[in-house]
C-alpha positions as CSV (number, residue, x, y, z in Angstrom):
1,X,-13.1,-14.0,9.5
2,X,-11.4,-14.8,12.9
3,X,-7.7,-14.2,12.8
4,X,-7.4,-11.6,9.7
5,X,-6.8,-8.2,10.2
6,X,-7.3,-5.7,7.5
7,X,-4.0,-3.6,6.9
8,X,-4.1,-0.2,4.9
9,X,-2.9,-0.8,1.2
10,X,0.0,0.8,0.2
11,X,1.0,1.3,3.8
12,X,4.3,-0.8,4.6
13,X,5.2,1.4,8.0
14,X,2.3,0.0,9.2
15,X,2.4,-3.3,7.6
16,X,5.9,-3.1,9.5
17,X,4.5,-2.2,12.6
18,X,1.9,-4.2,12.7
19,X,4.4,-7.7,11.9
20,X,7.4,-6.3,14.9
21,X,3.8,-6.2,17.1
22,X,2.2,-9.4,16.3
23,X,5.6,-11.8,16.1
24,X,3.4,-14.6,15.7
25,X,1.7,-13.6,11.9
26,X,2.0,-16.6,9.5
27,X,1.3,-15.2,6.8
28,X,0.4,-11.5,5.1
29,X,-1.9,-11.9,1.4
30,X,-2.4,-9.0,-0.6
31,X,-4.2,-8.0,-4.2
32,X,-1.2,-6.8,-6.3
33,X,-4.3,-4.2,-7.4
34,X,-7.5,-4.1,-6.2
35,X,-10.8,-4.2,-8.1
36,X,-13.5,-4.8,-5.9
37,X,-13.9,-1.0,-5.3
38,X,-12.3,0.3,-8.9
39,X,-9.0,-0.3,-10.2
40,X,-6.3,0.6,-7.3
41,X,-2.7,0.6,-8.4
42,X,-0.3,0.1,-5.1
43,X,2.4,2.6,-4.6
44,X,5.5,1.9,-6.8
45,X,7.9,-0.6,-5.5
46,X,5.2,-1.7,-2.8
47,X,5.4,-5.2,-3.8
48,X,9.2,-5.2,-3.5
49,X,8.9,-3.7,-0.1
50,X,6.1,-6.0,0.9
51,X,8.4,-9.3,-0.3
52,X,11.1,-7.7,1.9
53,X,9.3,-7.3,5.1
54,X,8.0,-11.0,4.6
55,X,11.6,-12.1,4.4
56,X,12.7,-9.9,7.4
57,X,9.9,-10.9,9.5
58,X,9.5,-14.7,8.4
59,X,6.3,-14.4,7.5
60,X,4.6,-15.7,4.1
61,X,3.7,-13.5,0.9
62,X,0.6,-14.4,-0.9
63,X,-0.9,-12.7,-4.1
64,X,-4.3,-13.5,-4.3
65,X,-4.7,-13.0,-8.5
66,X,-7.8,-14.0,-8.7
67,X,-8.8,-11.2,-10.3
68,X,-5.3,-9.7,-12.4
69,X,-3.9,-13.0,-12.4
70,X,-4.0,-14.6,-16.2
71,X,-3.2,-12.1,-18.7
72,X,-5.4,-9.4,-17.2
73,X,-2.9,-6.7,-16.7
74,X,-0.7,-7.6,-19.8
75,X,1.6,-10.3,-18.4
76,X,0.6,-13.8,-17.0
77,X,0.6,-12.7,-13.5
78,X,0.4,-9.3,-12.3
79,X,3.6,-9.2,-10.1
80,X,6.0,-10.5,-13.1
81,X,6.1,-6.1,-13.7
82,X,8.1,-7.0,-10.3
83,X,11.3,-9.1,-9.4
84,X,9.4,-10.7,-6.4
85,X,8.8,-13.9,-6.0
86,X,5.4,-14.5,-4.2
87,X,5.5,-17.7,-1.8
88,X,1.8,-18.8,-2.3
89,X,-0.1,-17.4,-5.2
90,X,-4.1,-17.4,-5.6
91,X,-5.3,-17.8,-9.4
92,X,-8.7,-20.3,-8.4
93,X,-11.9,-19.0,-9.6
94,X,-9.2,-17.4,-13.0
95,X,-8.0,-21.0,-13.6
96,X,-11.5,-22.5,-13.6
97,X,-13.4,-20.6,-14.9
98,X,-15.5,-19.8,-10.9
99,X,-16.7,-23.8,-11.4
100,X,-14.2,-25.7,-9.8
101,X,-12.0,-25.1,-6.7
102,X,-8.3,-24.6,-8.0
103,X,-5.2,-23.5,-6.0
104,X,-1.4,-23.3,-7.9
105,X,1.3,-22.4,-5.6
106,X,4.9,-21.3,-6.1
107,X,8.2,-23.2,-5.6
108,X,11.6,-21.7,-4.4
């Protein structure tokens, strides 16, 4: 897709590096775990430090829970094991069952 680049999860010196390089990065959306290649768990504390670089660097956090999002992991949402606070957070094709296009975002 024009305009995404593909970051190394787990890695926040680079996700660092790569917002203090590109000043002009909206927005940064992560899996809180992946599963389209087996269950990855990030790093402890990665979502904390991911939510802190957002705030430092203005840019937006999005969760895309598609996939843990809904009871999956044990709680509703995935980052609730966390005290972040996504800014937009992706629970579509869980919501609807894959039928209809949903999209729930987060106040502050």
């Amino acid at each position: 897709m024009p305009g995404m680049f593909m970051i190394p999860y787990g890695e926040t010196k680079y996700l660092e590096q790569f917002f203090i390089h590109n000043p002009s990065i909206v927005s940064f959306m992560l899996e809180p775990i992946q599963g389209e290649a087996g269950v990855i768990v990030p790093p402890k504390y990665y979502l904390e430090e991911v939510r802190a670089l957002c705030n430092k660097y203005n840019v937006l956090m999005i969760l895309d829970e598609v996939q843990t999002g809904l009871g999956r992991t044990g709680k509703l949402c995935n980052y609730h094991y966390t005290s972040i606070q996504p800014d937009l957070l992706i629970l579509g094709k869980a919501l609807s069952g894959g039928f209809y296009p949903v999209f729930s975002s987060i106040r502050k």
